[in-house]
N, C-alpha and C positions, 0 to 999 in steps of 0.2 A: 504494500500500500504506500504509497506517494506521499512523502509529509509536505511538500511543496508542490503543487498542480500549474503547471508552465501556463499562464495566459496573457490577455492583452494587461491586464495590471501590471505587468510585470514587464512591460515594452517601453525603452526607450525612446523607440521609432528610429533609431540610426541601426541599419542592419546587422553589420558588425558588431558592434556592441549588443545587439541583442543575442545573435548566435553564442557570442562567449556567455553570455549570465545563462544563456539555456542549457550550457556545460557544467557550468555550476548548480544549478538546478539537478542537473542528472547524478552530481557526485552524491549532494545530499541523499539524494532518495536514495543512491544504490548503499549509500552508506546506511540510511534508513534499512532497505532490506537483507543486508548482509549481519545488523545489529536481529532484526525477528526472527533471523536464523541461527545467531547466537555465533556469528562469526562477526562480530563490529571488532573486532581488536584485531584478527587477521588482515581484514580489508585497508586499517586505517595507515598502514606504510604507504600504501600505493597509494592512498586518497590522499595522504598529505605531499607526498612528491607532489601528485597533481595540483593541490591548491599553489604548492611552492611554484612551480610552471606556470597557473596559470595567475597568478599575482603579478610573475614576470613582464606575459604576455598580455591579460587586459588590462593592467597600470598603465603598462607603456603607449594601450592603443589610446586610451582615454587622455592620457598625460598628452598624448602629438597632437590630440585633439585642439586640447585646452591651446596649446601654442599656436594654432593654425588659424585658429577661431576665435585668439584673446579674449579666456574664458574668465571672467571679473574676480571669478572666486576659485580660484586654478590653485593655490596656496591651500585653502583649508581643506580642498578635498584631497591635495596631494597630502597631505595629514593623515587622513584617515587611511588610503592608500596604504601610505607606512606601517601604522597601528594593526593594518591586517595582515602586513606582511609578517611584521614582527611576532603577533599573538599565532600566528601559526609557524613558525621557528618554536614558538615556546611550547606549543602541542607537539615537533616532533620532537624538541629534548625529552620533554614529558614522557613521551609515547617508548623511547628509548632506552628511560630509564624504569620503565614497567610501570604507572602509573596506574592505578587499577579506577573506571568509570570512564576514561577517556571520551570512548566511543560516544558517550552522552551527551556530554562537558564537549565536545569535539561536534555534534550535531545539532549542538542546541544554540550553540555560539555561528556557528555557520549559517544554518534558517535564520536567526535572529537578525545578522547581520547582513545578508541578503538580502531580506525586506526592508529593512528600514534604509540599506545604502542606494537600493534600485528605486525604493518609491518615494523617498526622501529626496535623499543627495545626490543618484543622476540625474532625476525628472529636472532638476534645477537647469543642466545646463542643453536642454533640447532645443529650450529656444534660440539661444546662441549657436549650438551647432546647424541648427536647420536655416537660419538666418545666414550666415557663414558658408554653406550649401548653396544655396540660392542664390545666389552673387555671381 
């Protein structure tokens, strides 16, 4: 069962950027059902490579954005950026050094943060990108 259901709430409206949050949607949930199979501590290596990957990769998309598109508030959201990079470094020392509930702690912090940074904090900058687009 799906703890996040991928829809238009969840769209930025810039393609790109939507494709990768729907990456991240898919890790949650398979971490979701990898945890109701009672394998969430197996799965969560690969999951946090991934989010490490992909923090990499949609930072940077969103980050070229903000400069292309002299995004007003480019600073604070590159903040949060960090803060997500960083909290998930600190889930794979965690994860490595056997922390036991991770899987939870690790899925509860991800949904949490995905909603409130897609429907929050990107929706902020759509008008500027799509403004920026149009030109």
């Amino acid at each position: 069962m799906a703890i996040i259901t991928w829809n238009e709430s969840l769209m930025v409206g810039i393609p790109d950027i939507d494709k990768q949050h729907q990456s991240l949607v898919v890790g949650i949930n398979n971490l979701q059902d990898a945890m109701a199979q009672g394998k969430g501590k197996d799965f969560l290596e690969h999951l946090l490579d991934d989010m490490l990957a992909y923090s990499t990769i949609h930072f940077s998309t969103e980050e070229n954005y903000f400069e292309k598109f002299n995004y007003d508030d480019a600073q604070q959201h590159i903040k949060e950026h960090r803060a997500f990079a960083k909290k998930v470094v600190e889930f794979k020392t965690d994860y490595e050094a056997g922390k036991a509930l991770l899987s939870i702690e690790i899925m509860t912090f991800l949904r949490d943060w995905l909603i409130h940074h897609i429907m929050v904090v990107d929706k902020k900058y759509y008008a500027c990108f799509k403004a920026g687009m149009n030109k």
